[in-house]
C-alpha positions in Angstrom: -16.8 55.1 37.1 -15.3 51.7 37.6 -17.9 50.7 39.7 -21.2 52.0 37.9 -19.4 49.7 34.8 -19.4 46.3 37.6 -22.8 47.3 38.6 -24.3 47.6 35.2 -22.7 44.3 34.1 -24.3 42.6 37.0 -27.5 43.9 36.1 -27.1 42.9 32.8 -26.1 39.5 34.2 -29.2 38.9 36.3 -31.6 40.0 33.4 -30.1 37.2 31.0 -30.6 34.5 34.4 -34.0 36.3 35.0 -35.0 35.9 31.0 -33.4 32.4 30.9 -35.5 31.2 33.9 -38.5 32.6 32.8 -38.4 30.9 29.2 -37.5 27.9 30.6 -41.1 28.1 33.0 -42.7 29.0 30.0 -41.2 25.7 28.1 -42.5 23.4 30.7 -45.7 25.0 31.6 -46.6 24.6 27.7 -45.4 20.8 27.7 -48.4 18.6 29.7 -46.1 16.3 31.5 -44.0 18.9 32.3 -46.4 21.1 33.8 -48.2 17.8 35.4 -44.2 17.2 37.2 -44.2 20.8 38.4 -48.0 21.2 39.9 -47.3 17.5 41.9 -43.4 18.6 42.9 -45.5 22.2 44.7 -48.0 20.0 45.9 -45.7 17.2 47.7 -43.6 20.1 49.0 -46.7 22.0 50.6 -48.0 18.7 51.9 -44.3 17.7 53.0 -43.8 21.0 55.1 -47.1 21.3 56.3 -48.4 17.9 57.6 -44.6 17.5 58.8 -44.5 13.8 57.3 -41.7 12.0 55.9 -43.6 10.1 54.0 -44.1 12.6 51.3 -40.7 13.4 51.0 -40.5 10.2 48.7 -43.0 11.2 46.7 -41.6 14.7 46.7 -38.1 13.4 45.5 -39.9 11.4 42.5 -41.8 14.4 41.6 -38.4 16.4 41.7 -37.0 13.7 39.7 -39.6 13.8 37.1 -39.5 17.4 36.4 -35.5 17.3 35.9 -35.3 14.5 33.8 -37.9 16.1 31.6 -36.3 19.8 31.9 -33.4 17.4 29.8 -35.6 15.9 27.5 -37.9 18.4 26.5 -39.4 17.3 22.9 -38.2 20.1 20.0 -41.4 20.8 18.0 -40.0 20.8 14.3 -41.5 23.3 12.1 -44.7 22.7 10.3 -44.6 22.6 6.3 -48.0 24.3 5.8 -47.2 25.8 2.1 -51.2 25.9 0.9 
């Protein structure tokens, strides 16, 4: 019985991480910059790993950069005082 509890309390775990992750994509997907970081941090890993050039690893790291430093500052819409 003991272990059905752990196992159940793990699932319930990776649902919350699963849920967290997945409203955090949605956060930055709706905010343009962050979506702009995210599209150029896929495309400088593809291009990275694929053409095998360092050179893009910069650009990669800046991209990476980018997207984390705006995951921390993501802008808090306020609520909109439409009474009419």
């Amino acid at each position: 019985m003991a272990h059905q509890d752990r196992h159940a309390a793990a699932i319930e775990r990776l649902n919350e991480r699963a849920e967290h992750w997945l409203n955090l994509g949605e956060q930055v997907w709706h905010d343009r910059v962050g979506r702009v970081c995210v599209i150029l941090t896929v495309a400088f890993l593809w291009l990275t790993a694929a053409l095998v050039e360092p050179a893009f690893l910069l650009l990669l790291v800046a991209a990476v950069a980018g997207l984390w430093y705006r995951l921390r500052h993501l802008p808090v819409e306020e609520p909109v005082d439409d009474w009419f």
